[in-house]
C-alpha positions as CSV (number, residue, x, y, z in Angstrom):
1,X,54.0,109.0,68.4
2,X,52.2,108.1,71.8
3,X,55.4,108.0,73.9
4,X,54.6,105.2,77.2
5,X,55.5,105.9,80.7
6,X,59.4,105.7,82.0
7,X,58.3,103.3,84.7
8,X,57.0,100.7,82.5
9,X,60.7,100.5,80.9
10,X,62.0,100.3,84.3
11,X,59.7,97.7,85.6
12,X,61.1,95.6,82.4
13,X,64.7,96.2,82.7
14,X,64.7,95.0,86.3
15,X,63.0,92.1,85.6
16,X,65.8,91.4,82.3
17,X,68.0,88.5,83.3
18,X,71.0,90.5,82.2
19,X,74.1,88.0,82.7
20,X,71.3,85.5,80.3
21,X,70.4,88.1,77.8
22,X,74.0,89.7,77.1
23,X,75.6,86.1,76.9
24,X,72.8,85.1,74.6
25,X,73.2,88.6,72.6
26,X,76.2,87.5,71.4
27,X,74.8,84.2,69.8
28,X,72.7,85.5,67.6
29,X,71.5,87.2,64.6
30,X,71.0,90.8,64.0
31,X,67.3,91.9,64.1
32,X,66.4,88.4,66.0
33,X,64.6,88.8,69.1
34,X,67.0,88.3,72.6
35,X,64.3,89.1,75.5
36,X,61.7,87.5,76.4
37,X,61.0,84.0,73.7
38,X,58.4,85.4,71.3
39,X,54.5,84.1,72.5
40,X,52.0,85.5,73.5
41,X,52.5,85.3,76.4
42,X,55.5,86.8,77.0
43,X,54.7,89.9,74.4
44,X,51.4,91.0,77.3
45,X,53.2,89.6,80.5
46,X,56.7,92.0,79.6
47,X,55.3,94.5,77.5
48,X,59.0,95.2,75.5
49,X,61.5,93.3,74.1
50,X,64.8,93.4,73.7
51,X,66.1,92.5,69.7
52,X,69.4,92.3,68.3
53,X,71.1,95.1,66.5
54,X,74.8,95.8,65.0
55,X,78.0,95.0,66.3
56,X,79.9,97.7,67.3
57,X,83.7,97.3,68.3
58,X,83.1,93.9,69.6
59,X,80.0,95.2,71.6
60,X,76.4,94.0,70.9
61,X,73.5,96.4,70.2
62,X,70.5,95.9,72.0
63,X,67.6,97.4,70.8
64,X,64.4,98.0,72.7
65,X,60.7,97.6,71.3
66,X,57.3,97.5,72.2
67,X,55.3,94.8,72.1
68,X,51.5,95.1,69.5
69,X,49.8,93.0,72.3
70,X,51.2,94.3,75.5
71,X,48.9,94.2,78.5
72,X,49.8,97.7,79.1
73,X,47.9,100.3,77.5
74,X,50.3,102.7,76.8
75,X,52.5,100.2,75.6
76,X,50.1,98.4,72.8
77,X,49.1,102.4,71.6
78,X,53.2,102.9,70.7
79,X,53.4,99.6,68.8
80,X,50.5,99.8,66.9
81,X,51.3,103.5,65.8
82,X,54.8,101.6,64.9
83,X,55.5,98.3,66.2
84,X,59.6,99.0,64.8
85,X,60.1,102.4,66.4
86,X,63.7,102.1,68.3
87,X,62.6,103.2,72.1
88,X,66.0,102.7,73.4
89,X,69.3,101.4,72.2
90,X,72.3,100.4,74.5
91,X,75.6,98.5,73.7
92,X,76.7,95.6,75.9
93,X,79.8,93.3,76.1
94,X,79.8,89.5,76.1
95,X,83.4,89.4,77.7
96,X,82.8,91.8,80.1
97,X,78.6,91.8,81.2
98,X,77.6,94.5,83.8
99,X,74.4,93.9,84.8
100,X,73.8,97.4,86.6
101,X,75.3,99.5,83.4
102,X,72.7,97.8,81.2
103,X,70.2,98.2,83.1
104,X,71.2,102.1,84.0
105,X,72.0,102.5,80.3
106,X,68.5,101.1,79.2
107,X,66.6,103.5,81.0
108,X,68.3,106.6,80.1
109,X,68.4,105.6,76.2
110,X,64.7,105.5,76.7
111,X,64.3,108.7,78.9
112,X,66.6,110.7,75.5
113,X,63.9,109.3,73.2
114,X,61.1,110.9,71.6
């Protein structure tokens, strides 16, 4: 599995509206998308996304993928070897949202990934 550069994720969770995305993460369905809207657009311009996975102790899963036509090259090779590979995973909490420990968590699920 072609395994993209650290600073790409980076890049992306800086640029996350997290207060948004964690508030929002609460709202919806398991296996929905949370981060960015789904076009085009949005899948080359961020390169990841960010969909929903389980609850867990009244936290929300987020689970971070990339996106098949990603503007970065690195990026478009992982999805199209598997568009559904799990890159990171982090739980946040919609009553208590820290922006910093999602970020900081994000980064370091993806660094413990293969």
């Amino acid at each position: 599995m072609t395994k993209f550069s650290a600073k790409v994720v980076k890049e992306f969770a800086q640029g996350i509206p997290w207060s948004k995305v964690i508030k929002k993460a609460a709202n919806i369905d398991r296996g929905r998308r949370v981060f960015p809207s789904q076009t085009p657009k949005n899948d080359a311009k961020y390169n990841l996304r960010l969909d929903k996975g389980s609850v867990v102790d009244g936290k929300h899963e987020l689970i971070l993928q990339a996106n098949k036509n990603a503007a970065n090259p690195g990026v478009k090779a992982a999805a199209s070897e598997d568009s559904h590979k799990i890159w990171a995973k982090i739980l946040v909490d919609p009553e208590n949202p820290n922006d910093d420990k999602a970020e900081e968590d994000l980064i370091a699920s993806f660094k413990e990934t293969d």
